[in-house]
C-alpha positions as CSV (number, residue, x, y, z in Angstrom):
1,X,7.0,-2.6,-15.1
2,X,3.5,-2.9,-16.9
3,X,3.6,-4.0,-20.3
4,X,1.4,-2.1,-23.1
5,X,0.8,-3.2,-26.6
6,X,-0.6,-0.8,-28.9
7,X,-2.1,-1.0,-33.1
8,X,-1.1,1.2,-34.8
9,X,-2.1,2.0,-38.6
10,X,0.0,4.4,-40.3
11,X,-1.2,6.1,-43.4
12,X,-0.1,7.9,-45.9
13,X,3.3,7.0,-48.7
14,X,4.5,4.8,-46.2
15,X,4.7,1.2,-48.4
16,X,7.9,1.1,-50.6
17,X,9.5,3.8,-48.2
18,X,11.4,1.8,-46.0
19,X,8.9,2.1,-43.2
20,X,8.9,-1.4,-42.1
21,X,12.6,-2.1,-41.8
22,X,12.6,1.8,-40.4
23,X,10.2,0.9,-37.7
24,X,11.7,-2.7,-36.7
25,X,15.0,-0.9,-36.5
26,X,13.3,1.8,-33.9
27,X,11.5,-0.2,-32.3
28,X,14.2,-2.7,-31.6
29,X,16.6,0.0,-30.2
30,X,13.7,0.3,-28.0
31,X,13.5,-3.0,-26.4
32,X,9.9,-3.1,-28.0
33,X,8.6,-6.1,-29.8
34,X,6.1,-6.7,-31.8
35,X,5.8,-6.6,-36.0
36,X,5.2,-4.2,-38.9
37,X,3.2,-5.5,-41.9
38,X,1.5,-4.0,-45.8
39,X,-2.6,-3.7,-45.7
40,X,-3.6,-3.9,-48.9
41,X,-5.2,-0.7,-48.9
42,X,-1.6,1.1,-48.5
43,X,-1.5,1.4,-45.0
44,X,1.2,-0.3,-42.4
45,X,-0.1,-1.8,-39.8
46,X,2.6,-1.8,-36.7
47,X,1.9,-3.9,-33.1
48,X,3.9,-2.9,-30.2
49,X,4.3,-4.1,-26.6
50,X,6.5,-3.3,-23.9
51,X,7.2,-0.6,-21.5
52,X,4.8,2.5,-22.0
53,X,7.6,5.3,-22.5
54,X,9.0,2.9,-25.1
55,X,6.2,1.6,-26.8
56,X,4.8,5.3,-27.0
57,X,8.3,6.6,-28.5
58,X,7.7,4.3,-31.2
59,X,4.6,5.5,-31.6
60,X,5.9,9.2,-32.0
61,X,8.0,8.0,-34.2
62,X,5.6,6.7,-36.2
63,X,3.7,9.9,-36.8
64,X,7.2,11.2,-38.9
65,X,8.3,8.2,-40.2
66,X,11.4,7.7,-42.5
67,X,12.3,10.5,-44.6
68,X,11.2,9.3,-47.6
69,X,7.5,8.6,-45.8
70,X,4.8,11.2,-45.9
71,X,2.5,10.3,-42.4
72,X,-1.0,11.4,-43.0
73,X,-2.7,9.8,-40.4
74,X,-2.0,7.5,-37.2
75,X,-4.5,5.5,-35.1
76,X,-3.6,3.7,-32.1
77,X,-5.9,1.6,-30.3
78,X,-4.8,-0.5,-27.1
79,X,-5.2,-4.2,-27.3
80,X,-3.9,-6.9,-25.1
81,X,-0.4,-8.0,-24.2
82,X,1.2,-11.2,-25.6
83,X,4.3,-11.6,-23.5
84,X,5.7,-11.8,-26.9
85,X,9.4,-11.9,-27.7
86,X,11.3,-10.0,-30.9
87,X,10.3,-7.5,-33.7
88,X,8.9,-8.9,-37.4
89,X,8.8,-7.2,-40.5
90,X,6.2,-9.3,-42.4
């Protein structure tokens, strides 16, 4: 299998919602690693890498969000694998 890792920034009310833990938690279920992190301009910023069905489950995912989230906008943008190992909330 082909590894894929994907940036995402989510936008929207998605800081103080319980989208990072929400995302490590679906992401991890997964099998995809990778981390979830603030921008200061209220945006999550989520890296992802692993298979591509997974990876772009998450991604899905991502687009709703937890329920108390309120998704306005996603972009993804392909960037290199790391072979890296685990998911971080930062």
């Amino acid at each position: 299998m082909t590894a894929v890792r994907r940036r995402v920034v989510v936008r929207g009310r998605v800081q103080g919602v319980w989208f990072r833990a929400s995302v490590a938690r679906e992401a991890e279920a997964r099998g995809v690693h990778g981390f979830a992190r603030n921008q200061r301009d209220g945006s999550v910023l989520v890296e992802l890498e692993g298979g591509p069905a997974e990876v772009d489950a998450v991604v899905a995912w991502c687009r709703i969000g937890p329920p108390r989230a309120e998704v306005t906008a996603v972009e993804v943008t392909d960037i290199a694998t790391t072979g890296g190992r685990g998911f971080r909330s930062r």
